[in-house]
C-alpha positions in Angstrom: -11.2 21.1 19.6 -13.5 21.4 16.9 -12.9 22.5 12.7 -15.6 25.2 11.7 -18.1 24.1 8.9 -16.7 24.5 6.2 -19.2 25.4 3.0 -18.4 22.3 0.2 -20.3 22.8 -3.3 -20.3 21.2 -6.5 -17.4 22.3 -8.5 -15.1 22.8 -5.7 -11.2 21.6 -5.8 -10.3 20.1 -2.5 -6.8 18.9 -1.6 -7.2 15.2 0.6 -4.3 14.4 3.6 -3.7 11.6 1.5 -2.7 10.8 -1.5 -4.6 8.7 -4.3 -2.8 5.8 -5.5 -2.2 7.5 -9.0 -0.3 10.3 -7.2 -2.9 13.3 -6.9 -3.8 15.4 -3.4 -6.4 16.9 -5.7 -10.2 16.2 -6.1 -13.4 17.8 -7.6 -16.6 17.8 -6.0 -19.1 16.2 -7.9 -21.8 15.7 -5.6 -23.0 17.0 -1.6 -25.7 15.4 0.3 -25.1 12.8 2.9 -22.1 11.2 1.3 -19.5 13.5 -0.7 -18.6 12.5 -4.2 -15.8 13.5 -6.0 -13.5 12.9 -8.8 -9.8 12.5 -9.0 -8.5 15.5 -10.7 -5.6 13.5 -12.3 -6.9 10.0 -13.3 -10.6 10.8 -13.5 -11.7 8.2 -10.4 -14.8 8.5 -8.9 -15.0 8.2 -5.1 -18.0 8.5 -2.7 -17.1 9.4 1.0 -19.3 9.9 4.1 -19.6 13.7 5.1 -17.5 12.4 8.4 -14.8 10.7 6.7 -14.5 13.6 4.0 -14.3 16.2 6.5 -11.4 14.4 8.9 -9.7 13.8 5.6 -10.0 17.4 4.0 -6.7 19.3 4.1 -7.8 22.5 2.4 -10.4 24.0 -0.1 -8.1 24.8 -2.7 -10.3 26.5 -4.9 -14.5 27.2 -5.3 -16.7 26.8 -8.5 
């Protein structure tokens, strides 16, 4: 059972399956090539993760640019 593509841009909110250790579900996309970067919309945190890993751990597009 496969997840359709779904269409991540710069400036998007995204909510992660789990939580960062300062509390927040909630990221901004900062960066979309091979590796996703994003920022943590609560304690500013940068993170980079593989499209793969990003994608298992997406939970919802919460809002676009």
């Amino acid at each position: 059972m496969s997840k359709e593509p779904i269409e991540i841009d710069c400036g998007d909110i995204v909510e992660m399956r789990k939580a960062h250790p300062c509390g927040s579900f909630e990221w901004k996309v900062v960066r979309v090539g091979a590796d996703i970067g994003m920022v943590c919309v609560k304690c500013g945190r940068r993170v980079d993760l593989d499209r793969d890993v990003f994608m298992n751990r997406l939970r919802r597009l919460k809002s676009e640019r």
